[in-house]
TIVEX-312264 format. One record per residue: x, y, z of N, C-alpha, C in turn; residue in one letter. Coordinates in nm, 2 decimals, padded with zeros to 4 digits. Layout:
N
<<X,Y,Z>,<X,Y,Z>,<X,Y,Z>,"a">
...
END
This chain:
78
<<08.79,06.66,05.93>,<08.93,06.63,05.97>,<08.96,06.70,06.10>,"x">
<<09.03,06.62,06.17>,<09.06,06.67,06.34>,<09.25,06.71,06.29>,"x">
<<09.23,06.88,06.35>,<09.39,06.90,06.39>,<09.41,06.98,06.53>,"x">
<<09.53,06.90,06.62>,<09.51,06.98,06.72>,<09.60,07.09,06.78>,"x">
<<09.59,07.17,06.83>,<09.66,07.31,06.85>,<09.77,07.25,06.97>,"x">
<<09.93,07.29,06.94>,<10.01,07.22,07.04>,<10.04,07.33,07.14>,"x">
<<10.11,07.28,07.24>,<10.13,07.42,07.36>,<10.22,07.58,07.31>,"x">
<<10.28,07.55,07.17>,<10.33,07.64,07.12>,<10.23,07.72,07.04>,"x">
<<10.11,07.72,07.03>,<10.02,07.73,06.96>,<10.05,07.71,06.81>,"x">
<<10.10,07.58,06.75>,<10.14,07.54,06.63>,<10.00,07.41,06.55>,"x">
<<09.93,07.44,06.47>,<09.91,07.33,06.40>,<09.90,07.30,06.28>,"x">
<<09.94,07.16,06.29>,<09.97,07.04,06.13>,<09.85,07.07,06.07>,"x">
<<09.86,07.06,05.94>,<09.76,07.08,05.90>,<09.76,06.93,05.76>,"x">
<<09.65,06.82,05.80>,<09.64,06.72,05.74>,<09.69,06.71,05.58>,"x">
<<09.74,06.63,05.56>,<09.82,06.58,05.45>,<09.72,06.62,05.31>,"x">
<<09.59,06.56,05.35>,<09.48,06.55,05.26>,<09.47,06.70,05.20>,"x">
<<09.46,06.80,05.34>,<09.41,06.93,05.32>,<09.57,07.02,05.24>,"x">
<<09.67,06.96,05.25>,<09.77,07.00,05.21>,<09.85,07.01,05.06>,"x">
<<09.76,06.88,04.99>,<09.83,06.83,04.88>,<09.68,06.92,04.80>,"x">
<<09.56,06.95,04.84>,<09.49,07.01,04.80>,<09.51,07.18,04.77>,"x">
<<09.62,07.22,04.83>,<09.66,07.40,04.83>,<09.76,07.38,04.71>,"x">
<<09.79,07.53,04.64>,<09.87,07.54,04.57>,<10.01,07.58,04.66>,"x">
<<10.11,07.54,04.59>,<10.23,07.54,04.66>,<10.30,07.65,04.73>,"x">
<<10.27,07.70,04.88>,<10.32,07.77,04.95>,<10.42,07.82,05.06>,"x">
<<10.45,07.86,05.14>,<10.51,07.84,05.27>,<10.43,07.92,05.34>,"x">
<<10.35,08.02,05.27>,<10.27,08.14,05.37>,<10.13,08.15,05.38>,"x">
<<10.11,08.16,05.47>,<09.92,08.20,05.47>,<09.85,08.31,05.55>,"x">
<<09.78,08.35,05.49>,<09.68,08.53,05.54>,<09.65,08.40,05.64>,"x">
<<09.64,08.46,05.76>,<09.52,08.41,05.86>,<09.44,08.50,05.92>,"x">
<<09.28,08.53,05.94>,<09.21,08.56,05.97>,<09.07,08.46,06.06>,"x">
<<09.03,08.53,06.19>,<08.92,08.54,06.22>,<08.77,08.57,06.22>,"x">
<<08.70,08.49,06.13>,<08.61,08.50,06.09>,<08.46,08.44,06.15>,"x">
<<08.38,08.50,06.23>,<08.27,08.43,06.28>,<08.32,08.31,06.42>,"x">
<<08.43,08.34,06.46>,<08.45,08.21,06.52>,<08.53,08.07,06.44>,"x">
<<08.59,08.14,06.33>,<08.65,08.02,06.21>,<08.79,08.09,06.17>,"x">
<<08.86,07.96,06.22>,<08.97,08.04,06.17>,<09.02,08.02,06.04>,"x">
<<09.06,08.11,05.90>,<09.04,08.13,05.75>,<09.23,08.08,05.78>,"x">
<<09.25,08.01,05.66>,<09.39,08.06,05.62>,<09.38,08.04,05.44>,"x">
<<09.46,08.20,05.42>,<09.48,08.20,05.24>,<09.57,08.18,05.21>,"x">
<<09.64,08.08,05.11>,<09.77,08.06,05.09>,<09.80,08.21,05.02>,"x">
<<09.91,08.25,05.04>,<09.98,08.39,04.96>,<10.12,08.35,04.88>,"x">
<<10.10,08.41,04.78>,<10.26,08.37,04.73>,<10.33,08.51,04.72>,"x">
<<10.44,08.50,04.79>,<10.52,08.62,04.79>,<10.61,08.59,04.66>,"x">
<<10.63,08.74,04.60>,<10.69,08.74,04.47>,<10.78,08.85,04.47>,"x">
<<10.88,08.87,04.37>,<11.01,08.94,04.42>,<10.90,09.09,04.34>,"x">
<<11.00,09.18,04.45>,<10.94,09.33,04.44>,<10.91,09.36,04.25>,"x">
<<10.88,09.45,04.19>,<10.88,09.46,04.06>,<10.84,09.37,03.98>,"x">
<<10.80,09.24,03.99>,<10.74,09.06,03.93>,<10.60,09.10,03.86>,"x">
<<10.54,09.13,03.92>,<10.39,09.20,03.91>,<10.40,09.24,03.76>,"x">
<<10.48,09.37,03.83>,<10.44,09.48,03.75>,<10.51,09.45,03.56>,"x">
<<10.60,09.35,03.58>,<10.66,09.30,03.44>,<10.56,09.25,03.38>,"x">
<<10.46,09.13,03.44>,<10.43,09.04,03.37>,<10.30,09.14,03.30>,"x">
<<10.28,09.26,03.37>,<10.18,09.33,03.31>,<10.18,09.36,03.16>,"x">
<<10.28,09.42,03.21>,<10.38,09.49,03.07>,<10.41,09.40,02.96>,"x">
<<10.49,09.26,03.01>,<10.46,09.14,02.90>,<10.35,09.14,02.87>,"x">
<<10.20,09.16,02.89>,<10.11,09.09,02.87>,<10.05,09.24,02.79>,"x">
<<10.07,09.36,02.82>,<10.04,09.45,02.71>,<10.16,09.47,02.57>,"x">
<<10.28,09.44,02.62>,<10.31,09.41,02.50>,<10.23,09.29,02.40>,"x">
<<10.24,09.17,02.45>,<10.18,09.06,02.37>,<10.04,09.09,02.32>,"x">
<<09.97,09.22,02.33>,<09.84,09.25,02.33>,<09.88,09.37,02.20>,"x">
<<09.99,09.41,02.19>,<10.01,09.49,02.10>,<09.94,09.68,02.13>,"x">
<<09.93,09.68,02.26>,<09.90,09.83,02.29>,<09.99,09.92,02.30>,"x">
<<09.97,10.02,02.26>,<10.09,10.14,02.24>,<10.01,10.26,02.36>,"x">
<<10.14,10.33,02.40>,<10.07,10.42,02.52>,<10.01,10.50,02.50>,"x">
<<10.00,10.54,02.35>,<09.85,10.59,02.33>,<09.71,10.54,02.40>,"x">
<<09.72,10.40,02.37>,<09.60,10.30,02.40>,<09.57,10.26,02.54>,"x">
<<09.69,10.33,02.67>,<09.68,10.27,02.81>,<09.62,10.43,02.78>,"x">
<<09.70,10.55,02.74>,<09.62,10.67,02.78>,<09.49,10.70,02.78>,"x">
<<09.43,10.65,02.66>,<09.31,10.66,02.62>,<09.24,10.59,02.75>,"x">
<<09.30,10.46,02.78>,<09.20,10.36,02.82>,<09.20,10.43,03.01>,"x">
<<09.31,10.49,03.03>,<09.30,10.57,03.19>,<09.18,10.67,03.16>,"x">
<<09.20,10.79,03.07>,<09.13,10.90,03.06>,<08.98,10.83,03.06>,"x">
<<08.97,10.73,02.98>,<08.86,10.68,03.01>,<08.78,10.64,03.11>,"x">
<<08.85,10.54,03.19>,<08.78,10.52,03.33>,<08.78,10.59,03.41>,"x">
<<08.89,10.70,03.44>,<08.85,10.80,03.53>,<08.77,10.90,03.50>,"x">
<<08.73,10.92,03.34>,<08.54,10.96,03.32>,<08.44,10.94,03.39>,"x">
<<08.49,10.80,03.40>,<08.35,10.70,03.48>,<08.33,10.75,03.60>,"x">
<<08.40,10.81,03.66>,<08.36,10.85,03.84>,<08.24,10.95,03.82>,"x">
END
């Protein structure tokens, strides 16, 4: 698929290659070997992250006993 770079240095990016990305407005772009990369990114409100963690160790049934154990643990591993 041909897209071409306009004097603003702006380009379209084909319909085909578009309905193929998950829904974004932003993209990591990077230089790679001569190729130019774009990663779609989804920006998410400050703190979003860090809830659905927490939902998802509540739903798991862990008590902070069980995150303690499970830190002291892997920082064993070093």
């Amino acid at each position: 698929m041909l897209a071409r770079k306009t004097s603003k240095n702006q380009v379209t990016l084909p319909k085909k290659i578009v309905d193929g990305l998950p829904e974004t407005d932003y993209f990591d772009v990077t230089l790679r070997d001569g190729t130019v990369v774009l990663r779609p990114v989804t920006i998410t409100e400050a703190g979003s992250k860090l809830a659905t963690v927490r939902k998802k160790i509540r739903k798991l049934g862990l008590t902070s006993k069980d995150i303690d154990y499970a830190i002291r643990w892997a920082r064993s591993r070093r």
